[in-house]
N, C-alpha and C positions, 0 to 999 in steps of 0.2 A: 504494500500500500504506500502510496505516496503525498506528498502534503495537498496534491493537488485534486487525489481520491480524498481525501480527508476532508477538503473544501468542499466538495459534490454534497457529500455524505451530508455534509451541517444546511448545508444550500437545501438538500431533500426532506431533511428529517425535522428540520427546523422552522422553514418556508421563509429566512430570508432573503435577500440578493445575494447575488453572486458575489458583490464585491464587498458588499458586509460580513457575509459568511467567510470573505479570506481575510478581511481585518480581523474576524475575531480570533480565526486560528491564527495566526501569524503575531496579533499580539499576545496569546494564550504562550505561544514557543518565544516571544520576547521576555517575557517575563520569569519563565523557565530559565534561558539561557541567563539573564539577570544574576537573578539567585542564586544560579549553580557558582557563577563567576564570584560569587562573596564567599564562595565556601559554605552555603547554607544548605541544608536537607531539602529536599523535596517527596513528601509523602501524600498521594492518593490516596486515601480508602478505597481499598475494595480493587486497588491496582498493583501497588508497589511504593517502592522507596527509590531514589534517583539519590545516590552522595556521590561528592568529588571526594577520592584519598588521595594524599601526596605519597607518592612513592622517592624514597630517597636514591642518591646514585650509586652506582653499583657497578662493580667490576664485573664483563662480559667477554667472550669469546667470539673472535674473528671466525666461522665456522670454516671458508677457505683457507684461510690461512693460518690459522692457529694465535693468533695474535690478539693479546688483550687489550682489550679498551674498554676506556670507561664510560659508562650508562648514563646518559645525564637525569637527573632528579625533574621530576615530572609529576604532574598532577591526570590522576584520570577518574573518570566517571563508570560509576557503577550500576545496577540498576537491581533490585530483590525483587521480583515478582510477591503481592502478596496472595496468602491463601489460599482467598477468597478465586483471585484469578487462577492459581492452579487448580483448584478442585475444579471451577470451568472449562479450562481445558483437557484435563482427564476423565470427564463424562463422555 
């Protein structure tokens, strides 16, 4: 699915316009991206949880070459499905 299936979908299910329906997604993922960028949680009910962890750097393996280098420290995003959304998916 795409953000632009995702716009149909609110456009159908909704019965706004087309271009209201992609302000709303579009600032829905603004405000997401926001958040995550502060380092805050992101929890759904009834979805999941979305966190950024920092990962610290770390020494890694050239796999050609054999050659170590180092990993630089990075921040990444995670996402827990909750429960609720497994159990729906394994029906």
């Amino acid at each position: 699915m795409t953000k632009a299936d995702i716009i149909q979908d609110v456009y159908n299910k909704l019965g706004f316009s087309k271009r209201d329906s992609a302000r709303i997604v579009e600032s829905v993922f603004d405000i997401m991206k926001e958040t995550l960028a502060r380092g805050e949680k992101i929890k759904i009910s009834g979805f999941g949880n979305f966190v950024v962890n920092d990962k610290r750097s770390r020494k890694g393996r050239n796999p050609q070459t054999g050659e170590t280098i180092e990993i630089s420290r990075r921040r990444v995003l995670t996402f827990k499905a909750s429960q609720v959304l497994r159990n729906s998916l394994n029906q």
